[in-house]
N, C-alpha and C positions, 0 to 999 in steps of 0.2 A: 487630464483625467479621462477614463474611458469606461463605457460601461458593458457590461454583458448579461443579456438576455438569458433567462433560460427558459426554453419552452421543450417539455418535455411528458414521460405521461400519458399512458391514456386516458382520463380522467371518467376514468371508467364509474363516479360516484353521478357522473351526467349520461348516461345508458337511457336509451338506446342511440342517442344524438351522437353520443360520443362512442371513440370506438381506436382500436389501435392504429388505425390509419388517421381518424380523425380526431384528435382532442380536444378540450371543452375549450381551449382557447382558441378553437378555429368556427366557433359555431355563429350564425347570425343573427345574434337575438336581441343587442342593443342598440338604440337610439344614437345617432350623431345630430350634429347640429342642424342640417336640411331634414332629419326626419326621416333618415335613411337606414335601414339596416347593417350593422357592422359588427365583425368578433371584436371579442377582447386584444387579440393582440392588432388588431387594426387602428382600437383607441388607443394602447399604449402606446404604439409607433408613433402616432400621430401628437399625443402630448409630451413624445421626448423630442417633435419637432418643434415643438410650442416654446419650448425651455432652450431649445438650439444646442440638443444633445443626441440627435439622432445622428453626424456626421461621426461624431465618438461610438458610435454601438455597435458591437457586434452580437447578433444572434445565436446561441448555444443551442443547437437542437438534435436530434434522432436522423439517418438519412434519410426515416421515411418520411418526415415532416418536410423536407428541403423543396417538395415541388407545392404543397399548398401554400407553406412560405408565400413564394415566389407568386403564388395566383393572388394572394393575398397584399401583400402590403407593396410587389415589384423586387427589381432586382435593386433597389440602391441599398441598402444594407447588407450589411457583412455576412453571411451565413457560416459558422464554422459545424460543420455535422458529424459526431460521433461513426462508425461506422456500424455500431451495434452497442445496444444499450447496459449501461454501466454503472448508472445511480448518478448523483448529483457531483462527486466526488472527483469522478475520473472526466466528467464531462469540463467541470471550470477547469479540472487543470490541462485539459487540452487544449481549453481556449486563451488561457493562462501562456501556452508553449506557446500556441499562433502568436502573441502580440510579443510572444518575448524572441524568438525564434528570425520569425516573417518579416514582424512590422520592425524590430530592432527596437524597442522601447525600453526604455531605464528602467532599472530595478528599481527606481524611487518612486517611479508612475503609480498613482492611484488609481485600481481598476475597480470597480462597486458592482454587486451582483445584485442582481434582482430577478422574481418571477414575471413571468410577459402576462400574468394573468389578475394584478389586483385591481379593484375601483377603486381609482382616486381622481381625486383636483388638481391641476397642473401644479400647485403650489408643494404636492406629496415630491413633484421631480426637481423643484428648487431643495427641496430638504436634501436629496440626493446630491445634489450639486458640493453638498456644505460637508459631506464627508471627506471629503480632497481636504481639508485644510481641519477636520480634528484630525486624521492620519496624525498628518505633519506635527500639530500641538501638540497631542496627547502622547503619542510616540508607542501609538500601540499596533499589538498584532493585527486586533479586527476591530471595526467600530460597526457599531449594529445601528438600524433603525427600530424604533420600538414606540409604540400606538399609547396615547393614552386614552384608556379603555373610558369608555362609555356605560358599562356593568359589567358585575362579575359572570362575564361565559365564561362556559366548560369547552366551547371549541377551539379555543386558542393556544398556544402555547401562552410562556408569561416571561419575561426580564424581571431578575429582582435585581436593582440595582445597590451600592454599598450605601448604609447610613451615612447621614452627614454632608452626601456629596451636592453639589449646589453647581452650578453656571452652565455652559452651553452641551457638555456631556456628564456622564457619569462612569464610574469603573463598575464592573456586574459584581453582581455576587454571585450569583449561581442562577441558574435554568427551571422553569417547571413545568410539565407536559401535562398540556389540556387535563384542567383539576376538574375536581366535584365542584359546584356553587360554595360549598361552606370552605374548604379550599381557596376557592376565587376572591372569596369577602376577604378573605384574611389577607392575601397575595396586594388588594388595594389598599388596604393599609401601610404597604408597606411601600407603596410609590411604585407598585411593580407596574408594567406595561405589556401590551399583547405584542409578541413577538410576530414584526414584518415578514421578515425571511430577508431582509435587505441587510448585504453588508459590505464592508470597502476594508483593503488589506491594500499595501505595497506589494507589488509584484513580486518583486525581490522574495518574500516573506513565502509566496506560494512556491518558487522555484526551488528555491530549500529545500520545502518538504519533500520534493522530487526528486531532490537529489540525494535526502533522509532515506527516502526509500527506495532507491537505486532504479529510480525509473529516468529516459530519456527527458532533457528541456527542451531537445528539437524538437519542432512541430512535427516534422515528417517522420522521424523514429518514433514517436512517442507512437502515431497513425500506425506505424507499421508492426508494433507492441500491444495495442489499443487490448486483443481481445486480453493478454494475460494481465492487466488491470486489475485491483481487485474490486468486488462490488461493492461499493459501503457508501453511506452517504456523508457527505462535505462535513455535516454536523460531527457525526464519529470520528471522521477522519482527522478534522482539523478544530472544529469550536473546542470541543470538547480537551483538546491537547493545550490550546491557548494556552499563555499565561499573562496575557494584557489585553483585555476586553473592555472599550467603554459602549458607552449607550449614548442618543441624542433620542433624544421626544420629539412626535409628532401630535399638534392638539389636531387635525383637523379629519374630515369626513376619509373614511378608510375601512374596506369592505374586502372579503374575501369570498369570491362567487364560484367556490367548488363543488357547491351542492344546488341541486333545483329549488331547493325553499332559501335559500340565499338569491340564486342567480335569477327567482319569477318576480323577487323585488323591485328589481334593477328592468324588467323586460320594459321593450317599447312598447306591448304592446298586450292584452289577456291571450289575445288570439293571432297564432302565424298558422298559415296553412287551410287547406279548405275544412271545411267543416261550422260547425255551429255550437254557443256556447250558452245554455239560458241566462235569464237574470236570478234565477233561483243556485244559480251556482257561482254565490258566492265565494269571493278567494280564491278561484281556479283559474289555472292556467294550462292551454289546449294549445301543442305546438308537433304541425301534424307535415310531415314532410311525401305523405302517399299521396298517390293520385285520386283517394277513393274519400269523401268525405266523413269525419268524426264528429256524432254529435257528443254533449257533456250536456245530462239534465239531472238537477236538482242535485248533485256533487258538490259540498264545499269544502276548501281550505284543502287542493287539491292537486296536483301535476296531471296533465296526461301526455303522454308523448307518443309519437309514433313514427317510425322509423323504417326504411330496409332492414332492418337491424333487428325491430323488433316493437313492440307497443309495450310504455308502461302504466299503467294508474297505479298513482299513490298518496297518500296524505299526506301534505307538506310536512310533518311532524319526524312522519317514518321514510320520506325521501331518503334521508344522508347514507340508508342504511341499505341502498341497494347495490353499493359494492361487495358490501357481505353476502347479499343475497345472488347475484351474480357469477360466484368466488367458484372457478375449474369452468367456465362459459367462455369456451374457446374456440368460437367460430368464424370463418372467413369475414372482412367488412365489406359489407354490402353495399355501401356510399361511399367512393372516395373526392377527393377535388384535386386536379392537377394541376401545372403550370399551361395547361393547355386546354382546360375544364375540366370534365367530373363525367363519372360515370357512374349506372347505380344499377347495382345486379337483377334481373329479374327471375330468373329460374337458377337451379343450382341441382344437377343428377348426379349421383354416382353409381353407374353402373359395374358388373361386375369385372369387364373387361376395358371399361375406359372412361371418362366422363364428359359430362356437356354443361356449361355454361352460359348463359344467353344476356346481355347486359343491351342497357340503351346510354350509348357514350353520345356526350355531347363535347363539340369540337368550338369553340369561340373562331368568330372572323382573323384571320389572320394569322393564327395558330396553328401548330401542326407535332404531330407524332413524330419523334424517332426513326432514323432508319435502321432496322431491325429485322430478325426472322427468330422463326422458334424451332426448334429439335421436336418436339415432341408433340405438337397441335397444327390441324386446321383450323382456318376461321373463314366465315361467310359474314362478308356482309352485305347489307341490305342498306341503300341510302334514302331516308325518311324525311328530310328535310336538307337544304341548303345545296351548295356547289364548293364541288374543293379539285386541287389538283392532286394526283394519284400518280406515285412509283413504282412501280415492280419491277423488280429482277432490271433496274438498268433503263426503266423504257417508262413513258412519261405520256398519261393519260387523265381526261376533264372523269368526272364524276358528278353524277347529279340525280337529285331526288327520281326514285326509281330504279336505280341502277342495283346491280346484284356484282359484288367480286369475292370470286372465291381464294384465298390464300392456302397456299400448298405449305408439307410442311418444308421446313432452310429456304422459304422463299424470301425472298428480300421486302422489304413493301415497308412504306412513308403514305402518309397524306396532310394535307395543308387545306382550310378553309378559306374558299374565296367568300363565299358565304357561311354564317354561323351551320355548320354541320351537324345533324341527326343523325347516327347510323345506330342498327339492328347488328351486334356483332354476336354472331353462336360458334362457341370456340368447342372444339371434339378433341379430345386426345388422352392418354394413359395417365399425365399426369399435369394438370392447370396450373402450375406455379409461376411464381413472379421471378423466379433464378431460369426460367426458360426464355426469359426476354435479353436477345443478343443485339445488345446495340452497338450498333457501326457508325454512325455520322449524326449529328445532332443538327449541325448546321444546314440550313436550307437551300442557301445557296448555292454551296458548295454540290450538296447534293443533284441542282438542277446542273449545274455545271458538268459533272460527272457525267449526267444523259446526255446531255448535247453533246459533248467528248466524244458519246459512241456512237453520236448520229443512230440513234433510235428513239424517234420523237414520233408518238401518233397521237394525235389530238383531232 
């Protein structure tokens, strides 16, 4: 059996936290067992190692996701990365072509999809486990996971599954999208259950469709087709085409944390970030990521958040509905995380003839940048903290708090932390995009290896 991640999304309904660089399943707001802070997809990785299903996963994600990925949980997981986004659709079946393609795996293989973003009990990834073997009994298309509800919400979707059906699954009957309450009441009556998003199919079964619809099963064609994909999601594409759907139940704790008044349930904590929160503000939660402190008095039953990104207050009630409120807010992200750290924009100009950006990147010990240059920008920077080694153009120099370099533009330039690094970086040019970044050597080694080659070493 193998499974596949999908983390995808900007879960733009968690703004300003979240953001197209950053999605809500990268953010650090829950509790682990030392009392530590961790995202969601750091607890899921961590309880499909609990189950001893992590060595089977591979991760479904966006390119842009692929380097917080990697800050985030390491490199031992699979990452397969879209090359631009596509819906839920064309993403599993690209991950679909990897394992069928890459890995050589049987079209009998059962592969189970799930979101990298639900609360659950390690017990929710043994249910997981147990799709592998109704595949096989039931001899069906898809086998779903499906929640039995605790009340009738309106935010779920619903499983109804057929009358009469009894033992360890069910065949469906048909689908219902997040009802009214009077709706909901009825839907329980009828044994219906909230729809997971979790499901398991024969490989075989996804290849088909691929091949239904004249697209590539190689991995590396399908990559090289990717953008003519059409957009639709896995539900349209394929549930809905189905013609042999069962169900299996889940009775146990099971939470979907897409919204701030879902996900302030779950926090470790009322309060992340500086600031102050009274006793008179009850029910609120104050999660403040500026350097400048947030007070909250006499506010309850409430979010406030504040971001690069942007500051929100809201009533938990009317949270869910700040995607709507959001909807054509199409601005640069101001906070990202790398495989290398994170950086967080502090000014942003456009002038008429060119513009200026000014960020404070922070570099982790032993970490390093790309060897790269840009077409279109200089950068200065300023070194505010720490020690790292520095490349330019071939030549190989220490760096340390205080120090100023300026980058020209098609100049070549790396750096690497001997110590955790602070720099001041103000980039000038006509146009600041992330398609101006030419990278040449990723490996470091290799890289120092290169300067010593040309015996231009000043240190």
């Amino acid at each position: 059996m193998r499974v596949i991640l999908l983390s995808g999304g900007s879960g733009k309904r968690l703004w300003p936290l979240s953001n197209d660089a950053r999605s809500k399943q990268f953010l650090k707001v829950l509790s682990n067992d030392e009392n530590q802070l961790e995202s969601m997809v750091q607890r899921v990785y961590k309880q499909l190692r609990n189950v001893k299903l992590h060595d089977k996963t591979s991760l479904a994600t966006s390119k842009a996701q692929v380097e917080m990925i990697r800050n985030q949980i390491g490199n031992d997981v699979n990452v397969i990365a879209e090359p631009s986004r596509r819906d839920t659709f064309p993403a599993i079946a690209l991950a679909a072509a990897y394992l069928y393609s890459e890995e050589n795996l049987s079209e009998d293989e059962v592969v189970a999809v799930l979101p990298v973003d639900p609360y659950v009990e390690d017990s929710f990834f043994e249910k997981v486990k147990e799709l592998e073997t109704i595949i096989h009994k039931s001899n069906s298309d898809l086998a779903l996971i499906g929640i039995t509800p605790t009340y009738p919400s309106e935010k779920y979707g619903y499983i109804v599954p057929e009358k009469g059906e009894e033992g360890d699954f069910q065949k469906v009957s048909r689908f219902t999208e997040k009802p009214n309450e009077t709706v909901a009441k009825e839907l329980l009556t009828k044994q219906a259950m909230w729809n997971s998003g979790v499901f398991g199919f024969r490989l075989g079964y996804i290849i088909s469709i691929l091949q239904e619809k004249g697209y590539p099963t190689n991995y590396e064609q399908l990559m090289d087709t990717y953008d003519q994909l059409e957009k639709i999601s896995f539900d349209y594409a394929v549930v809905e085409n189905a013609s042999n759907i069962v169900v299996t139940s889940y009775n146990g704790f099971w939470k979907d944390l897409g919204t701030w008044n879902t996900l302030t349930e779950e926090m470790a904590t009322r309060q992340i970030g500086e600031g102050r929160v009274s006793d008179s503000s009850g029910n609120t939660h104050m999660i403040n990521e500026l350097g400048i402190p947030v007070s909250v008095l006499g506010i309850k039953d409430a979010v406030v958040a504040a971001s690069p990104d942007g500051i929100l207050v809201a009533s938990k009630e009317e949270s869910p509905k700040i995607k709507e409120l959001m909807s054509g807010h199409d601005a640069m992200p101001m906070y990202e995380e790398r495989y290398w750290g994170n950086y967080k924009v502090l000014d942003y100009s456009n002038f008429s003839d060119h513009q200026v950006i000014t960020r404070h990147v922070k570099i982790n010990t032993g970490k390093h940048l790309s060897y790269q240059y840009h077409k279109y920008r200089k950068e200065n920077w300023t070194i505010i903290k720490g020690e790292g080694i520095m490349i330019i153009d071939d030549s190989i120099q220490v760096v340390r708090q205080g120090d100023v370099v300026q980058i020209n533009e098609e100049q070549k330039h790396a750096i690497k932390a001997i110590k955790e690094l602070e720099i001041i970086e103000v980039q000038q040019g006509i146009n600041l995009i992330e398609a101006d970044v030419h990278r040449i050597q990723d490996d470091w080694e290799l890289m120092e290896e290169n300067c010593f080659s040309k015996a231009e070493v000043s240190i």
